[in-house]
N, C-alpha and C positions, 0 to 999 in steps of 0.2 A: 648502673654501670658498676662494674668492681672493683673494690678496690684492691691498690699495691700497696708496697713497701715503698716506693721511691717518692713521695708527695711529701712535700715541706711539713713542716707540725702548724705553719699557719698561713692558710692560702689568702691569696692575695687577690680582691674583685677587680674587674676590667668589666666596667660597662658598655654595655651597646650602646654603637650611634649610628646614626642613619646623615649619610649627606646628603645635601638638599639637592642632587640631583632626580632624590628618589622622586618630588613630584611630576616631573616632565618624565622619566621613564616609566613610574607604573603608569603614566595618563595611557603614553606611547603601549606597552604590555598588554595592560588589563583592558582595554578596549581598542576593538579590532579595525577602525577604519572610522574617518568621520562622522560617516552617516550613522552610527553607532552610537560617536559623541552625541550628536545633537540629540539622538533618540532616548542618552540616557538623563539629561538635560531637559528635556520635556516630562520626563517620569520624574523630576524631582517636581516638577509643576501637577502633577497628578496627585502626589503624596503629598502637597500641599493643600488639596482640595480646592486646586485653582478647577472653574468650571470652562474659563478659557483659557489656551494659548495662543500666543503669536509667533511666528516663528517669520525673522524678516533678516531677508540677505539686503542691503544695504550700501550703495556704490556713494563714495565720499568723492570731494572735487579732484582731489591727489591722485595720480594713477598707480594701480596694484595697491587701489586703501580702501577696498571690500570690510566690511566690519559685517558681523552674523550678531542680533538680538534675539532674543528670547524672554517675551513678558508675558506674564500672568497675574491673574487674579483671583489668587493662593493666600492663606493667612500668612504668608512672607513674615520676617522674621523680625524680633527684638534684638539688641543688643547681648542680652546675655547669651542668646539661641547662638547669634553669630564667635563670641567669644567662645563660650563651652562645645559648640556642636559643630557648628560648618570650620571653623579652622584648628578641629580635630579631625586627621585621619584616620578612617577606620574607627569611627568612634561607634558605639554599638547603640547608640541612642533607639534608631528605629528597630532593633530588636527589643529594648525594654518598651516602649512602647508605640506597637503594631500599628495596631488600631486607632484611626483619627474619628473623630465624632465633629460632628455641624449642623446644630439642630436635630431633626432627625435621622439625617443621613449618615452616614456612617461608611469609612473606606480602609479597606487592609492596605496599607503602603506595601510598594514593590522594591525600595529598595532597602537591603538589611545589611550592606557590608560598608558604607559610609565613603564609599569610592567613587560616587556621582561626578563631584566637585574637581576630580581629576579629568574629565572630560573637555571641561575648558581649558586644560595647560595641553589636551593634544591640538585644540582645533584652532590655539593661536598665543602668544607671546604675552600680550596682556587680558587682565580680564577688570572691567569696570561692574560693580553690584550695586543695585540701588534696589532698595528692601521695606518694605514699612512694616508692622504687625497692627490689629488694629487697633485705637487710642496709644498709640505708643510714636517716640520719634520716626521720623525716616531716615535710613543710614545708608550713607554710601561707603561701599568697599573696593579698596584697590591694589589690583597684586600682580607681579609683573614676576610672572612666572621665569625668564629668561637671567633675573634680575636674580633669583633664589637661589638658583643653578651655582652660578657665581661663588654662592657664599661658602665659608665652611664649614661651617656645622651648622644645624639647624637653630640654637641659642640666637645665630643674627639673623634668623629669617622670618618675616612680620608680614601679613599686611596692613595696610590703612585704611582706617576707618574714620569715618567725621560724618556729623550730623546735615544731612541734606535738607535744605532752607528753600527751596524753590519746590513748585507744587508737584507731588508724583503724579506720574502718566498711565499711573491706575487706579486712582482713586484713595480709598481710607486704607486698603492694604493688597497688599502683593508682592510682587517681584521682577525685576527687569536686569536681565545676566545682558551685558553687551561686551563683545570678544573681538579682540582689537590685534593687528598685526599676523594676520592669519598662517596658517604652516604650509598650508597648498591649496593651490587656486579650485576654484568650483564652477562648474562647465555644466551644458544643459542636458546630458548624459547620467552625473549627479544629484541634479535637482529632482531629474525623473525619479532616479531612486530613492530618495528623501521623499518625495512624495508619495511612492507605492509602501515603503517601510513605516510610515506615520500613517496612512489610513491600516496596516496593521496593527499598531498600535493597541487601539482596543477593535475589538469583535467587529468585523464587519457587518454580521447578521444581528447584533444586538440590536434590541426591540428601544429599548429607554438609554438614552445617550445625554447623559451630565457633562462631559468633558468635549468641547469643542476645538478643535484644532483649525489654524487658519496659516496659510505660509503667501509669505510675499519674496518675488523674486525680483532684481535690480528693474526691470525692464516694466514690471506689472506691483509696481509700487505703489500707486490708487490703487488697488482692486487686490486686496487681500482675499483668497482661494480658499471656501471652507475646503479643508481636507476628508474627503467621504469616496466610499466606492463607489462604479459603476452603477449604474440602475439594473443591466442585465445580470449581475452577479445573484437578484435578489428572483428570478427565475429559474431554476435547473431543470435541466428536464430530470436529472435524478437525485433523489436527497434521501439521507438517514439522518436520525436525531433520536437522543435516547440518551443512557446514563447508563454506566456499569456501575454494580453496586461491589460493597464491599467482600462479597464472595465470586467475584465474576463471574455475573449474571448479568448477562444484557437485555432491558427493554427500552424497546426502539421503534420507529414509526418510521417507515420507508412510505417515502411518495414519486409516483411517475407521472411528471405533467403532460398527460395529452389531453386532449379539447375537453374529453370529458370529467378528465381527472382520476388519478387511483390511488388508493392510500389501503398498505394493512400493517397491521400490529404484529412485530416482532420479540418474542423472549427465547434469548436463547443460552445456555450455561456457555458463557466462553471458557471460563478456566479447567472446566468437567472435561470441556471438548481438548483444550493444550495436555492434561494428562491422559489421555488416550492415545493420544499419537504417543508412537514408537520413535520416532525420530533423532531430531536434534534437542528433544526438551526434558532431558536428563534433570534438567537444575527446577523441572517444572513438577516433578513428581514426587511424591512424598510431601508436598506442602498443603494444606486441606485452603487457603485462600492464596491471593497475592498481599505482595507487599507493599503495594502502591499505593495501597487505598483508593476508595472509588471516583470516580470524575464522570463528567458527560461529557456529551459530543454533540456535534454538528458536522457533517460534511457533504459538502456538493458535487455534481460531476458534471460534465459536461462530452459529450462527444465531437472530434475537433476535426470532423473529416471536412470536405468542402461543402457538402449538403446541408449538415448539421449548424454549420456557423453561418451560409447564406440563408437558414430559415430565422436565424435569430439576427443578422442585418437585416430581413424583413421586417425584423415584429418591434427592434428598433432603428427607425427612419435615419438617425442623424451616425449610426456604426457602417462600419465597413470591417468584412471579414477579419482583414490584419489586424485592426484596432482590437476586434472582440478578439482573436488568439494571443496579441499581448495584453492586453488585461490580464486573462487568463494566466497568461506564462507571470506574470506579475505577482499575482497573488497567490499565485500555485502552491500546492502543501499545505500539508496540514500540520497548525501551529498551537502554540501550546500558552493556555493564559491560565497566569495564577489569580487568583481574588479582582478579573476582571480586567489585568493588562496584560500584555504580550511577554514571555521570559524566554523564548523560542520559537524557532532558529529568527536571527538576525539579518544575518548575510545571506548573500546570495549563493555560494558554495554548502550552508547548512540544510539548505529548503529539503535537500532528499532524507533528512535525519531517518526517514525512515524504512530503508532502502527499497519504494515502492516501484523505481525504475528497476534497479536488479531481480527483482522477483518476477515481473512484466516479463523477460525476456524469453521465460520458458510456455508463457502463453498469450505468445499477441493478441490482441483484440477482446481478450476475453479479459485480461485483467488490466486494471485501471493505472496510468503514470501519473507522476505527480505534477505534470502537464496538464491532465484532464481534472484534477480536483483541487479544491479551498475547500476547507475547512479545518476547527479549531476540535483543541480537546480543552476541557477546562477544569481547573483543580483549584483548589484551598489549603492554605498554608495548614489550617489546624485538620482536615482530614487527609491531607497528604506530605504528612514533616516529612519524609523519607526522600521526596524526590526536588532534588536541590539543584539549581542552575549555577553555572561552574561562572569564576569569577569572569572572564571575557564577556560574557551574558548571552552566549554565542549559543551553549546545549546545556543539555541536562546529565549532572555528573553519572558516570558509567559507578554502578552499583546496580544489587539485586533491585531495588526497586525500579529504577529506570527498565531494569533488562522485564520485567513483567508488564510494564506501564507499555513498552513500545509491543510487544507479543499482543497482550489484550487490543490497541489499538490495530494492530493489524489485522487479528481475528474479525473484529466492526468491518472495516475494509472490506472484506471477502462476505462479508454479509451484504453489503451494498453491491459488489463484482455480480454475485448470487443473480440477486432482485432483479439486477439491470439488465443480463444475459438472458434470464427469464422475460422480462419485458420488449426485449430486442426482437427477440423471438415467438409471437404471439403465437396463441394457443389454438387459436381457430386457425392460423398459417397454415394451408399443406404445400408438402414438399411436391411441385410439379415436375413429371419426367422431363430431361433437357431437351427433347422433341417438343413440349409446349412451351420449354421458354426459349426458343431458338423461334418458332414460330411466331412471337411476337413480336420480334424484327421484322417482319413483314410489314412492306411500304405499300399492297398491293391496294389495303381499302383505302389507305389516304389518297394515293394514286388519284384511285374510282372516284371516291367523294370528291378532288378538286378539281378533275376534269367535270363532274355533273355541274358545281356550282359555274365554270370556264362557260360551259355551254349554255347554261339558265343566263349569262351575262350578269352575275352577281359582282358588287366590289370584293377587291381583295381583298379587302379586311374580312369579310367571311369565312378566309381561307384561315386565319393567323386563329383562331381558334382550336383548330384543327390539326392543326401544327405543334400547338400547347401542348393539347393532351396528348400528340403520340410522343413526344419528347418526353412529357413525363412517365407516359408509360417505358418507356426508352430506356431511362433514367436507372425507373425501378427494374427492370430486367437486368440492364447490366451489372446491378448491385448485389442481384442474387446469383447471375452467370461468376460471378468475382466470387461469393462468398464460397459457392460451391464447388470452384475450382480449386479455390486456396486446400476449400478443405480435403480434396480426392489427390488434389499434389503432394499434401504431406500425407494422403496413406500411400500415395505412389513412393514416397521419398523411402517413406517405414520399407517398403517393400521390396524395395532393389537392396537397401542396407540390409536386410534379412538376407538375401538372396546372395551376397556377398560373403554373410557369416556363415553361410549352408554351406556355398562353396568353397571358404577358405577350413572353414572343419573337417568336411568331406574329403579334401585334398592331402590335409596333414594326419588326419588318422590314417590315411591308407598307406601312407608312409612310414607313422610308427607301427601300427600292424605288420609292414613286412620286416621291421626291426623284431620287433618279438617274435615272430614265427623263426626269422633265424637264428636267434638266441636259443629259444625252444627247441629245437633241432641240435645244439650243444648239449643242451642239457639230458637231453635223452640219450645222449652217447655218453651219461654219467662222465663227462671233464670233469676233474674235482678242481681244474683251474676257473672254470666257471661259476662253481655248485653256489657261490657265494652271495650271487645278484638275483637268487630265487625270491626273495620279498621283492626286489623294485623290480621284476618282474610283475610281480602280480599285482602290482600299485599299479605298473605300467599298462597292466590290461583293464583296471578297473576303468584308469584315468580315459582311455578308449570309450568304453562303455560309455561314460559320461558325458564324452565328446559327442558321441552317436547320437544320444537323447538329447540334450541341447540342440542339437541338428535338426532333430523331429520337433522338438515345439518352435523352430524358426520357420520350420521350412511350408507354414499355412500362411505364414506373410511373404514368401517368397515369391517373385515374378516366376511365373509359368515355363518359360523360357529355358529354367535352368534344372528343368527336368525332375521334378522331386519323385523320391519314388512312391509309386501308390501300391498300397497294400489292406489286408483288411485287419480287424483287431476287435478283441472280445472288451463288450462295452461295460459290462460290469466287471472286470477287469481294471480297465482305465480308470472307470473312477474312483474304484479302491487307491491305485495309485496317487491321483490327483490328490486324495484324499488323506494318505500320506504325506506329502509332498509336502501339504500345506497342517500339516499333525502340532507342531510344534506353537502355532496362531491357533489353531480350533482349542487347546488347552490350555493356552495362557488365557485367551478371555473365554474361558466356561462355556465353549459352545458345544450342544448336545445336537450331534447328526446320526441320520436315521436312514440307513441304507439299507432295510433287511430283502436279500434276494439271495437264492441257490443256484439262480440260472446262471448258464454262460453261454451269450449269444453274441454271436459271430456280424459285425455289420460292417458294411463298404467302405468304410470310413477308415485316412491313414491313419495311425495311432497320436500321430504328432498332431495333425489337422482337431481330431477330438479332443484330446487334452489342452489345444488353444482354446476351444468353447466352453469346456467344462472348468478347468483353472478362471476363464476372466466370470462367467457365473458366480463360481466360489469365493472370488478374491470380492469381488462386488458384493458377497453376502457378509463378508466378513468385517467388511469396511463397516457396513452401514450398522450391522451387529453389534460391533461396540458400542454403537450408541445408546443401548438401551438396557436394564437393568439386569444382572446376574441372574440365572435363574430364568429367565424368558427367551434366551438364545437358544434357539435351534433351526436345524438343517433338515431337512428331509429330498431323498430325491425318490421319485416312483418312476417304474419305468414299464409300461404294457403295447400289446398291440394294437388293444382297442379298435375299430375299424377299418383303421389304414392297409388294404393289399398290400404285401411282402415290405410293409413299414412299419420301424418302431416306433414309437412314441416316448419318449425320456420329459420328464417335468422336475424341476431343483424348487421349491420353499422355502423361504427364511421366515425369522417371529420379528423383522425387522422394521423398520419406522415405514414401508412399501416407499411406494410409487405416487408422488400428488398429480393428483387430475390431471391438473395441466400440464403434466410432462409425457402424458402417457402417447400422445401422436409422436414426440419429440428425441424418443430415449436412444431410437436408432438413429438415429441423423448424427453423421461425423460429424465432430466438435463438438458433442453436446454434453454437457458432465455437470454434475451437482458436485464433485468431489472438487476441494480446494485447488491442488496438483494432480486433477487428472487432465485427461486430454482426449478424454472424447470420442476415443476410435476402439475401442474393447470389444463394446457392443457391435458396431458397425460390423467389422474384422468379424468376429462371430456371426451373427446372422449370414455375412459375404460367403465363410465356409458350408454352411447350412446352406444355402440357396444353390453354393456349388454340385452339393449332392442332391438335388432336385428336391429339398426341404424348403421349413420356412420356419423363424424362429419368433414366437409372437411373446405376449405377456398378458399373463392370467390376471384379469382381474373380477371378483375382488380374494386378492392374496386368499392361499389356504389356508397358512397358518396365521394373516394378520398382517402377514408383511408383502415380499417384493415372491411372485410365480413368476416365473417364467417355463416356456414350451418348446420343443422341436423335433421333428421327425427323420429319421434315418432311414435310409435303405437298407436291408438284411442281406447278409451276403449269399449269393448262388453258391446251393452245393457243387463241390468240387473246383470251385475257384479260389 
């Protein structure tokens, strides 16, 4: 600060003070909602190296005299521990020392801000402590948080402490927090979520489990409830597991449970892949790692259609659909543990930290809500100092690390969306015309078959067989009549919206066209009162032009209806242009394309119609091009007659990562896309124009230069048409 001339020659100290209401408001502040308190009140039982807890709501004979315990059997505390540490606020003790040791075991504490102990002035009026350490007294503590408030200044504010002579209720050592005069009632709505938030706690999937959780409600006061997941949680039909290392590079083991089982090994550079997009990851380039440091993962998915969740109330007897969809909506999201406990999200409002429902919205079905998946990320204080959870214990503080930690997770994501849409989709599937799946709605042979067994005098239950199986064939038919609608609806949808921008372009150019020509028309009569709007004249013609061509590459998704005009156009031509068009992308990422032709040949094709084929070709080469090293990108297109009467033949090449097996029956089918934010209709759309002109657009394999061929055939134009 700088200084002045106006400051006394001897300043004068005023000390800070904190009045004692500050316990009951940071309790109220820094922790969001009770289920929060209790949950951070159990994590002090964790950092204890308590192996169990209890957690027990507790109805006294008084009405509205509810009391909430919490004991374990944790190295609970000494005398001095309680003096120097617990009735220090924000005492940094568990930063100086992290690490607890027990024999050989060994645990990173969770909590490092000393604000635990604040938990209990939200979740009630008084707090009773009974503590042992072990060979050491038992001490009970007592503080009457409503009592402190009261005071004024913190100099009169104590608790009490005296040595506990009656036997503890945990043996040689531990701890029993009991919370007396409560702040708001707890209802079975509540409990529910206390209980989904403590089996978060630690890992659901965790293999080896030290820390036992048990909760008792007024009503189920025998029968303390270990706290643990669902059984079906530990089935997915889809799962990834794996680690980002500290250059982000992911290796990962995707599995898809069918009868037989499938599992393969994934590596893949996620951070390589975030600086190659052009996008939104400005803050992502120029950095050679992240800043998160590395972490693994686990995450599961599930699909929540009525199918999907009635085969898993089959596979377990004692669920019902609802039950398995709220589990599911229960534990949903994907959560984030440091050195083995839970630091994120908390509430119920944080579960989406990682906006997997907004991203969803641009591709239903293909990408994943945080509806359909559990799972955790998991990190270590000592290789991830960077990403800190904010005092509420609610997220993880917005800084560069976090903004990379949640990117990299998201990228894993989309590798799991990948796998799954792949497997959704099997390989050996073909796409049957809708004349063969219309046809198998036909009742004609179950008919036949139940009048033959009618007539043989067979019992009905002969017949319930037979009824089975065409229901399930049934089943599956209208599941692909649905998928296939969905997907021809939204190229219908694409298509009218084109047809809309033809005709609203189409409309308003022909309107400023006759503006310029009559402007034009001044001007040739040399007005020197007009001579001056000669430049936005010619702005105003280009801007025409421009309108025109944008018209042309709309107007191949246009509905038929609205007339588009057909013309013909020189193909090596077009794709000079195309190849222009897109100049600016071929030389940012070093890509060498190889178009050597003299000809110029004339084919049936609108200009706008070709340049839809030829751009989604190009743009698809370009995409997948940057994935692979400088120096190895190139284009090539050849174009001959080869065979084909009055047909040309055009082929495009890339040097790029091609085409895997199994997608090769698959690449034309609307909705099918390996690209993150693609949408699966390019290809489709392309071959549709191709097939228009009595073509057919296939794919070469294996690649000529290595990567992705593709093929297709044009008509040549009749002379003098």
């Amino acid at each position: 600060m700088p200084k002045t001339s106006h400051k006394s020659l001897k300043p004068l100290k005023v000390p800070f003070r904190m009045h004692p209401r500050v316990f009951s408001s940071l309790g109220a502040d820094l922790v969001t909602n009770d289920v929060v308190a209790i949950i951070e009140l159990v994590k002090n039982s964790y950092d204890a190296f308590a192996t169990r807890v209890d957690v027990r709501f507790r109805q006294l004979n008084e009405p509205d005299s509810m009391i909430i315990e919490i004991e374990d059997n944790g190295e609970g505390m000494s005398r001095s521990i309680i003096e120097n540490v617990w009735c220090v606020v924000a005492t940094p003790y568990r930063m100086t020392d992290p690490v607890r040791k027990r024999g050989r075991k060994t645990r990173r504490v969770s909590g490092e801000k000393g604000l635990g102990r604040l938990s209990a002035a939200r979740l009630g009026s008084c707090l009773e402590m009974i503590t042992k350490s072990a060979n050491e007294p038992c001490w009970q503590v007592d503080v009457d948080w409503s009592d402190l408030a009261m005071q004024d200044n913190l100099d009169s504010c104590s608790a009490e402490i005296f040595e506990y002579t009656a036997q503890p209720p945990f043996g040689d050592h531990g701890t029993l927090v009991r919370i007396l005069n409560l702040n708001s009632p707890w209802d079975r709505m509540r409990w529910n979520e206390l209980k989904e938030q403590l089996s978060r706690l630690v890992s659901p999937f965790a293999e080896v489990r030290d820390f036992e959780i048990r909760l008792t409600l007024p009503d189920e006061e025998a029968a303390p409830t270990e706290i643990e997941p669902p059984e079906f949680l530990s089935y997915p039909p889809y799962s990834i597991k794996g680690k980002v290392d500290s250059v982000g590079v992911a290796d990962c083991e995707y599995t898809y449970s069918t009868p037989k089982g499938k599992k393969r090994t994934i590596r893949k550079a996620l951070w390589a892949d975030l600086e190659s997009k052009e996008d939104d990851n400005a803050k992502v380039k120029g950095k050679s790692s992240p800043v998160c440091g590395p972490f693994k993962f686990e995450i599961r998915a599930w699909d929540i259609d009525h199918d999907s969740l009635e085969e898993i109330a089959e596979r377990f007897e004692n669920l019902k659909r609802k039950g398995i969809r709220d589990d599911i909506k229960n534990y949903r999201g994907i959560s984030v543990y440091r050195d083995g406990i839970l630091i994120a999200p908390k509430s119920e409002s944080a579960r989406d930290w990682l906006g997997l429902d907004i991203r969803r919205v641009s591709r239903l079905g293909r990408r994943l809500s945080t509806s359909q998946v559990v799972g955790y990320a998991t990190i270590t204080a000592d290789h991830n100092p960077e990403l800190k959870d904010t005092s509420d214990r609610e997220r993880l503080v917005d800084k560069p690390a976090t903004s990379d930690f949640k990117k990299l997770l998201i990228k894993v994501v989309e590798i799991l969306e990948e796998a799954r849409e792949q497997d959704r989709q099997e390989a050996t599937h073909k796409e049957p015309p809708f004349k063969d799946l219309f046809a198998a709605l036909s009742t004609t042979n179950l008919v036949d078959e139940v009048n033959r067994i009618a007539k043989e005098g067979r019992p009905a239950s002969d017949v319930a067989p037979l009824v089975e199986e065409f229901n399930t064939r049934l089943q599956d038919t209208v599941s692909q009549i649905e998928r296939r609608l969905i997907y021809y609806s939204r190229l219908a949808s694409i298509g009218v919206l084109a047809a809309m921008i033809v005709h609203e372009i189409s409309h308003h150019t022909l309107v400023i066209d006759g503006l310029v020509r009559a402007v034009r028309s001044l001007l040739d009569k040399n007005d020197p009162s007009v001579k001056k709007i000669e430049d936005d004249l010619k702005l105003a013609e280009k801007s025409i032009r421009l309108l025109e061509r944008m018209a042309d590459r709309f107007a191949p998704l246009a509905s038929r209806t609205f007339g588009t005009r057909r013309r013909n156009c020189i193909l090596e031509g077009t794709i000079q242009e195309c190849l222009a068009m897109r100049e600016p992308e071929i030389k940012a990422k070093k890509i060498t394309v190889e178009c050597v032709t003299t000809s110029q040949t004339e084919v049936a094709i609108d200009a706008g119609e070709l340049s839809a084929v030829l751009l989604n070709l190009l743009d698809n080469a370009l995409y997948w091009l940057s994935r692979v090293k400088d120096g190895e990108r190139r284009i090539k297109f050849h174009v001959s007659l080869r065979s084909l009467k009055q047909r040309l033949q055009v082929e495009m090449h890339d040097s790029g990562p091609g085409i895997p097996k199994d997608d090769e029956e698959r690449i034309f089918w609307p909705g099918f896309t390996r690209k993150p934010d693609g949408l699966g209709m390019g290809l489709t759309v392309a071959s549709e124009i191709i097939a228009q002109h009595g073509g057919r657009m296939h794919l070469i394999q294996p690649g000529i230069l290595g990567g992705a061929s593709f093929g297709f055939d044009l008509p040549i134009a009749e002379e003098g048409k």
